[in-house]
Structure formats: C-alpha cells, structure tokens
C-alpha positions in Angstrom: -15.8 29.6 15.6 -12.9 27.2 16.4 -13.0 23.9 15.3 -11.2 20.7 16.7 -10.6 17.8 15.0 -8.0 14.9 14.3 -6.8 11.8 12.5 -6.9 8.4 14.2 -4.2 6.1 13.7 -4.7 2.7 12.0 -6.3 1.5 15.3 -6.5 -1.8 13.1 -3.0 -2.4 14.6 -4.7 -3.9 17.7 -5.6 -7.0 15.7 -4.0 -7.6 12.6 0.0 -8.0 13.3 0.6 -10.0 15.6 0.1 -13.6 14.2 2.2 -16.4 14.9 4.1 -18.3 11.8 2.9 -21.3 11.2 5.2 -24.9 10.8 6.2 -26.3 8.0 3.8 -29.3 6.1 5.4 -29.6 2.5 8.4 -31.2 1.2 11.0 -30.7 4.0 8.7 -31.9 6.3 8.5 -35.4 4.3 12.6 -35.4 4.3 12.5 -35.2 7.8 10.2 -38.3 8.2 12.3 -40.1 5.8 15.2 -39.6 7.5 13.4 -40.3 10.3 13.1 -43.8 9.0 16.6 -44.8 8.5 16.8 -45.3 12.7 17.8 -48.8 13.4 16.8 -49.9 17.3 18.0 -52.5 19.2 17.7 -53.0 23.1 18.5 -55.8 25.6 19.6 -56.8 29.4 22.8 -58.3 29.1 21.3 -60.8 31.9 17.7 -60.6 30.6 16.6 -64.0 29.3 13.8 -62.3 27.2 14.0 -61.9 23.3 15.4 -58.6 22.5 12.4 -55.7 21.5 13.5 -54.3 18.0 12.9 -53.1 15.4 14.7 -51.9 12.0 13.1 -49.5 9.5 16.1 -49.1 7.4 14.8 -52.0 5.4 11.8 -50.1 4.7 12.5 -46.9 3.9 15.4 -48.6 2.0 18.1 -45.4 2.3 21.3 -44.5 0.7 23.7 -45.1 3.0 23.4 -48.5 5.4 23.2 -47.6 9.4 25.8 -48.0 11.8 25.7 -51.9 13.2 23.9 -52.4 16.7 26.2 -54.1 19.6 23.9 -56.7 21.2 22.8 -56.5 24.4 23.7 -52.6 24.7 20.3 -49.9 24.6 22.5 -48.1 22.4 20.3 -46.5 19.5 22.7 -45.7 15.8 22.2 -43.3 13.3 24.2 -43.4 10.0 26.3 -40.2 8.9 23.9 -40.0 6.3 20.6 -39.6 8.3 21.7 -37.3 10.3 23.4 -34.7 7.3 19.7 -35.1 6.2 17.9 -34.6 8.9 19.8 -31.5 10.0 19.7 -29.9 6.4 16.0 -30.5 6.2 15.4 -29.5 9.7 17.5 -26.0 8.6 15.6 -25.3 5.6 12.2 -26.0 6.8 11.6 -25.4 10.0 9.1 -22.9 9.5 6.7 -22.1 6.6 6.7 -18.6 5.0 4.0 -16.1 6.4 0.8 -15.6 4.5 -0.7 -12.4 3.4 -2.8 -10.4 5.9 -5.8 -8.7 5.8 -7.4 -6.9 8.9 -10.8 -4.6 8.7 -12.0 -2.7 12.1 -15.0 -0.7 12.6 -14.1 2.2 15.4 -16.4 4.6 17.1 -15.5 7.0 19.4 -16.7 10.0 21.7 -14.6 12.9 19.6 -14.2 11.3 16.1 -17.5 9.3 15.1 -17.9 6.0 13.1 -15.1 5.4 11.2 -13.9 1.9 9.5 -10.5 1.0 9.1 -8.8 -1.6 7.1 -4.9 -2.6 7.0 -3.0 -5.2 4.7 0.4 -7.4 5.2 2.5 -8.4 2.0 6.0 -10.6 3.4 8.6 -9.7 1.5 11.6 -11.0 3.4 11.5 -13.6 6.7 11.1 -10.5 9.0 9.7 -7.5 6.6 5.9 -7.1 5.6 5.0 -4.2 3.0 2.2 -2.7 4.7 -0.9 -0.7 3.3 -3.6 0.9 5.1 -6.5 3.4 4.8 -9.7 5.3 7.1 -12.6 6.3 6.2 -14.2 8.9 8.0 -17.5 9.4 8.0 -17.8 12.4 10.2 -19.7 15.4 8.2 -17.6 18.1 10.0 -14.6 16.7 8.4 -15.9 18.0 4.9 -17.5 20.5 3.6 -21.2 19.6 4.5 -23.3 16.6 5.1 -21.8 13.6 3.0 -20.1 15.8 1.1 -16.0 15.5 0.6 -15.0 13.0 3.6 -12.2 13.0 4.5 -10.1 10.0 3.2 -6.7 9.0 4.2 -4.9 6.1 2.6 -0.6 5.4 3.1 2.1 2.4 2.6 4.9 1.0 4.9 7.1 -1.7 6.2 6.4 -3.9 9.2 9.6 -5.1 10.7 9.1 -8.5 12.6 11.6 -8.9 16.1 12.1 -11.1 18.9 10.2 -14.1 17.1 7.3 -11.9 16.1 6.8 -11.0 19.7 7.2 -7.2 18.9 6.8 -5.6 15.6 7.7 -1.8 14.2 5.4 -0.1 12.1 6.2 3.2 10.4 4.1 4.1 7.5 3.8 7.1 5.5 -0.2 8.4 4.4 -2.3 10.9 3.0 -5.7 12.4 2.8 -7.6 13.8 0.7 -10.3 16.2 1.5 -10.7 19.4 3.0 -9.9 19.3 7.0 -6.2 19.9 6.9 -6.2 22.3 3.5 -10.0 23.4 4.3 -10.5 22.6 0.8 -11.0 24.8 -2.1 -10.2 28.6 -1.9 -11.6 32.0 -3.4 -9.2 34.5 -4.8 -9.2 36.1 -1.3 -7.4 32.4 -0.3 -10.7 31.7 1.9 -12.1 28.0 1.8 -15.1 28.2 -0.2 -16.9 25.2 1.3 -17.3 23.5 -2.0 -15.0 21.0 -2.6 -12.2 18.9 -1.3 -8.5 18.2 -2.2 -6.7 15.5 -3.5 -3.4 15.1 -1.2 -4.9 17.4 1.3 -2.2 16.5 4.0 0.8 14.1 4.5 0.9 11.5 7.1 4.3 10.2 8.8 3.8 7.5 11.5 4.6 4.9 13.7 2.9 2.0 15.0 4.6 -0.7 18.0 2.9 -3.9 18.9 4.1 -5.7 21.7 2.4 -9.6 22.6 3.6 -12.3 24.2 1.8 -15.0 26.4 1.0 -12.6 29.1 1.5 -9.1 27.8 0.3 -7.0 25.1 1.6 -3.1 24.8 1.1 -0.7 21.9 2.7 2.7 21.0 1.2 5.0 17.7 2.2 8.2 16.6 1.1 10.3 14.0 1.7 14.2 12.8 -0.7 15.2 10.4 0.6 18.3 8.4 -1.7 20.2 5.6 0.4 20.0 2.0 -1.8 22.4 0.0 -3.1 25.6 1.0 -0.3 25.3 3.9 0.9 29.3 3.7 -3.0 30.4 4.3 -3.9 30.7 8.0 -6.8 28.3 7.8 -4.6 25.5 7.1 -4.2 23.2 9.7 -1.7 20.2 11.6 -1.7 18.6 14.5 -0.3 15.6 16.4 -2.1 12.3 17.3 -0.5 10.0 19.7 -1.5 6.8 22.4 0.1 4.3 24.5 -2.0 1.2 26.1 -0.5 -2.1 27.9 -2.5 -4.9 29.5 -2.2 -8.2 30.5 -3.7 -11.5 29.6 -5.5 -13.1 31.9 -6.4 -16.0 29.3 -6.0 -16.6 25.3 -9.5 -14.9 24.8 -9.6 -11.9 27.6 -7.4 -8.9 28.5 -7.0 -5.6 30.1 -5.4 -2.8 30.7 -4.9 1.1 30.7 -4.7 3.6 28.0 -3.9 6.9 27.4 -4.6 9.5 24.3 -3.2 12.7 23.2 -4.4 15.4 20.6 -3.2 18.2 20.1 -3.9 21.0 17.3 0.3 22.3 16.6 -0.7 24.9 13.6 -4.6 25.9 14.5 -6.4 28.3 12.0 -5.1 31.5 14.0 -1.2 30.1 14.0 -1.6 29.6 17.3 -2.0 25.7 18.9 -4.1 23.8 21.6 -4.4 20.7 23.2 -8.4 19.2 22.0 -8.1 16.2 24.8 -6.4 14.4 27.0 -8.0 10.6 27.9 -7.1 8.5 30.7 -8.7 5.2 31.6 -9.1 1.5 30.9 -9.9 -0.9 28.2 -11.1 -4.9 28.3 -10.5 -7.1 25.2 -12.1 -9.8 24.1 -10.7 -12.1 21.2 -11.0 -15.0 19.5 -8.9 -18.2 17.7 -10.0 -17.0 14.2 -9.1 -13.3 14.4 -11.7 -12.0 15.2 -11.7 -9.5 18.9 -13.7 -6.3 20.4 -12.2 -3.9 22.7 -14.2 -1.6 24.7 -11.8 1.5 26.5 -13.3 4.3 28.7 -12.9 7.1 31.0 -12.1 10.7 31.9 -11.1 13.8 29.6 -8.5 15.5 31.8 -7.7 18.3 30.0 -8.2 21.6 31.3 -11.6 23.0 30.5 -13.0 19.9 29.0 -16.4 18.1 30.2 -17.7 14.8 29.8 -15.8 10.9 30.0 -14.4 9.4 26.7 -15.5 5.8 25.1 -14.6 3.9 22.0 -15.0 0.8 20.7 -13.3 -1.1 18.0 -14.6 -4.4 16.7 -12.2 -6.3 14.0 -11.1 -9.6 12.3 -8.1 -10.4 10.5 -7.7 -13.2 8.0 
C-alpha cells in the first residue's frame, strides 16, 4: 500500500506579515508641534490699504531662540535657526513608531491534507528584522498511527526581513515535527514501524516564505523540504518537497484575485524511489478586512498524470 502525504507551509503567511507601520504619537511628535509654534507670519500688499493679517505664536510658545524679524509689506514667512534644527532632528528621530508584536491564527482545509489550524508570531528586533515563530497542527488520522493517536505536530523559528518599505518581506524559517509520518514512528528489532507511537523531532523543516503587497498587487512564493531525522537509513522513512506560487491583483482594499499553483512531490518514498502526489492549477478570490481579519477560497484542476478529481481549500484567519 503506498501512501501520500505532505506538510503545508505556514499558509498563515497570507495574512499576518504584511502590516503597515504605524506614525509616530509620543514625544517627538509634541517637539515637532512645538517647533511648529515658533513660526512668526506676517503678510501685506505693498499698495493694499487693508490692516495687515498676522499672527505671531512665538510669544506663546515662548522658545529659546527669538525668530528672524518680518519685513513689512513682503508675504515672506521666517523661521529662526533654531526651529528649524529642531524640527528636522525631531522629524529624523520620530518619523515612524516602532512595530508591534504580531500574532496571526488561520484555520486551513483542503482536498489532500484535511482540517488543519495554523498559527504564526512576529517579535521586531531591529527597524527591518522580525524573529518569527510558527507551528501546524494536523489533525489528519493518517498522519499518525491510528485515529487521534500521535498527530503529527510541526513547530519552527525564523527571521522576517522587512524591504522596500514593508512592501515585500523574506521569510526563511527552520521547523520540526514530531510524530510518525516522516520516521513512521517507533520500530521493532526488525527496524519495521510498529504503529504505536510517535517521535519527538521526527523530521527537520528548512523553508522559505515571500510576501509581496502593494496597492494593487499581492504575490507569494513558499518552499519547504521536509526530510525524516530519525529512522532516516530504514526504507520506510520518508521526504519530500512542498512548494506554491500565487499572484493576484486588488481590485479594492477588501477584495482580490488571482491564480495559484501547488507542487508535492514525495523525493525519498518508502521503496527509495520518488513520485509526484499532485499537481494544482487554478484560481483563488480573497476577501479581507481593516482589522485583520480575511478568507480566501482557491480551486481547480489536479493535472498530474493519473490523478482524478479538482482541488479546493480554504483558509480563514486574523491577525492582531
């Protein structure tokens, strides 16, 4: 009997990295006003009979350094030395507030790999670097050893690396699960799985997530190999290779669509030997919302060779 199977990536990548930093409202903010302040106005027609419209908050704000004197009847508007070495330092230090922590959850559910709940977290640690940590749990039955028993459970860290004002962002991260798909579990003296319990660090991981958004466009690229670390010299041992690329395009802030495609393929299968489970082509509509929240429905056809029946999935999420 020949079993397929695979590992979806953090699919949770569709919603929770691409949020846009927020502006400064603490003290640099109030330097800016203040400086702001020390403006002194004055304008007039030099053949105008009218009273001249002005106004001087230098007085007010009562600053340092006295402003620049106003020629009358010019629309010339002065700034002291002073002001403006403020108001540029202030505008250089706190133009833009650090990022917050992120937290995404997503439920998935698709045609080959069930119901399966995703979650992924962003820690800043430098204007343009987020740790990142992520897990899935899977809750298909023939990913363990029997109905409920030893799911398979992947969990991994990272870095997210922030470009092009936040427009595109790199992910690669580095996982592993626990269970008995990739190691198929526990084995007798004979080295064959037993069918009774799972392993800790089962397989290893490496990946790569890349988010593109802007106004108008949204693009993503995963990859993921998934190799078994224990039981890896016994035949039933298995790896394989997980890997997508969608782009669509925003019609409005709340709708978009686009084309996806889907790749797994089994490159050490329990005879040695490898094979490609499926092949999906087809498209996907988006739906999402100011608060983080967004569905995404994708569909279509399995074009591998030999395979019968359409694909769907559908992932539902919010990030705060």
């Amino acid at each position: 009997m020949t079993l397929r199977f695979a590992c979806a990536a953090s699919a949770l990548t569709l919603a929770c990295a691409l949020s846009t930093p927020a502006f400064a409202q603490g003290p640099d903010s109030a330097a800016v006003e203040s400086a702001a302040a020390t403006v002194a106005v004055s304008a007039a027609d030099k053949g105008s009979d009218e009273k001249i419209a002005g106004f001087d908050l230098a007085r007010a704000a009562a600053p340092a350094a006295p402003a620049m004197a106003v020629s009358a009847g010019s629309a010339d508007i002065t700034v002291s030395n002073a002001v403006v070495t403020a108001a540029a330092a202030a505008a250089a230090q706190g133009a833009a507030a650090p990022r917050d922590e992120r937290f995404s959850v997503v439920l998935n559910q698709d045609a080959f790999f069930g119901f399966y709940p995703t979650f992924n977290g962003l820690i800043p640690v430098s204007d343009t670097v987020d740790l990142s940590f992520y897990g899935i749990m899977w809750t298909t039955d023939a990913f363990g050893n029997g109905p409920g028993s030893d799911l398979w459970t992947e969990f991994g860290i990272g870095a997210n690396f922030i470009l092009n004002g936040g427009k595109l962002q790199i992910k690669p991260q580095v996982g592993l699960t626990n269970g008995a798909l990739l190691s198929r579990g526990v084995r007798d003296e004979d080295g064959d799985p037993t069918g009774t319990g799972g392993n800790f660090a089962d397989g290893i991981v490496p990946s790569l997530t890349v988010n593109y958004s802007d106004a108008t466009f949204e693009a993503e690229y995963y990859g993921g190999y998934y190799a078994a670390l224990r039981n890896r010299n016994n035949d039933g041992s298995l790896d394989f290779l997980h890997t997508w690329i969608n782009a669509g395009y925003k019609f409005t802030s709340n709708f978009s669509a686009g084309a996806h495609y889907e790749l797994l393929s089994n490159t050490r299968t329990a005879g040695g030997g490898t094979a490609v489970v499926y092949q999906w082509v087809g498209p996907y509509v988006q739906f999402a919302l100011k608060k983080g929240f967004f569905a995404r429905f994708t569909a279509g056809a399995d074009i591998e060779s030999g395979n019968d029946g359409d694909f769907y999935k559908l992932a539902v999420g919010m990030s705060f």
